[in-house]
N, C-alpha and C positions, 0 to 999 in steps of 0.2 A: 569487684570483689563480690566471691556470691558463698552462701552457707546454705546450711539444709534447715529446711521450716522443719524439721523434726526436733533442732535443738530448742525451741521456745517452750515457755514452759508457759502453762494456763489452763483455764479448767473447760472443758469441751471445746478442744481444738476443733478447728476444719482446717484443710491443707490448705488454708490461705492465712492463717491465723488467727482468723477469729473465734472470739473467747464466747463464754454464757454472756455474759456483762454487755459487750461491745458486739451485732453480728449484721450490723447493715452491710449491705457490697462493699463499702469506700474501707471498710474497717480493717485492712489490710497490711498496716506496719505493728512491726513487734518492738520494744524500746530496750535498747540493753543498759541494765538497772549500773548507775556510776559504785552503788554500793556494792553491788557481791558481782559484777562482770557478767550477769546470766541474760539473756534476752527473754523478757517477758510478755504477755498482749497485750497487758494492761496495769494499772495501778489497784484496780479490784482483784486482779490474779495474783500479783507482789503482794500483794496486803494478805491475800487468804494463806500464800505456801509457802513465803520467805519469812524467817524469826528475826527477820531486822527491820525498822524505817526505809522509806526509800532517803536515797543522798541526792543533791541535786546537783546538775554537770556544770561546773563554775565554768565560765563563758570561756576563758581561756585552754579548756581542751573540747572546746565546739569541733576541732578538725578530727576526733577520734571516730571512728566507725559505731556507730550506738543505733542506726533503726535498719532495719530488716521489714523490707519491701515481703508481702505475704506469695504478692500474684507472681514473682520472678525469683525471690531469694535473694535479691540482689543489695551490699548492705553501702548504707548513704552514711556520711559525715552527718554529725550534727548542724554543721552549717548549709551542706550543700538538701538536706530537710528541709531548712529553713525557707533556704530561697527556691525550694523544688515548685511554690505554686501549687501544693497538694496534687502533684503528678510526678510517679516515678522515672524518675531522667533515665533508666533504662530500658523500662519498659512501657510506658506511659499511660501507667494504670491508677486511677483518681483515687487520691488519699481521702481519708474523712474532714475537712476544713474543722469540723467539730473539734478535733483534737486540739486545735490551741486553746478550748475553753482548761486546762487542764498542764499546759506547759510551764506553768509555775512548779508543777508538783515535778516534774521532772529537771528543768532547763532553766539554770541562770537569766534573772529578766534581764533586757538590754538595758543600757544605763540611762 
């Protein structure tokens, strides 16, 4: 399954996704927010241009489609992110490992 990186929403895009906040190479998935369905770069970009909280993905719809790979478009289950090894399984492009510092704010912790 693949979408257009022009649907993310974030503040200084680059056609890879990356945000002002977030713009090392690896910084390449976009997260689609469980509260408003939008796919965004980051938690600093929700925070600046969504008027809501973010929600976080209660473990049991880990199988929905919520990150969007920046370098391919290509969009990953919550779960199959999980176990990608910070490399996109279709195109095998190194995610930021960084980002688990932060999967609380998104992603149901495991039990």
């Amino acid at each position: 399954m693949s979408m257009s990186r022009s649907e993310v929403r974030g503040i200084n895009l680059d056609p890879q996704t990356r945000c002002i906040h977030y713009r090392t190479p690896s910084d390449i998935i976009a997260i689609r927010m469980k509260c408003c369905g939008v796919y965004y770069a980051c938690k600093d970009c929700h925070a600046a241009l969504a008027d809501h909280p973010i929600e976080v993905w209660p473990r049991t719809e880990w199988d929905q489609h919520a990150i969007l790979c920046g370098a391919c478009g290509h969009e990953l289950t919550i779960d199959e992110y999980m176990q990608s090894g910070y490399r996109c399984p279709h195109c095998d492009a190194a995610f930021n490992p960084g980002c688990r510092n932060h999967y609380h704010l998104y992603f149901e912790s495991e039990p």
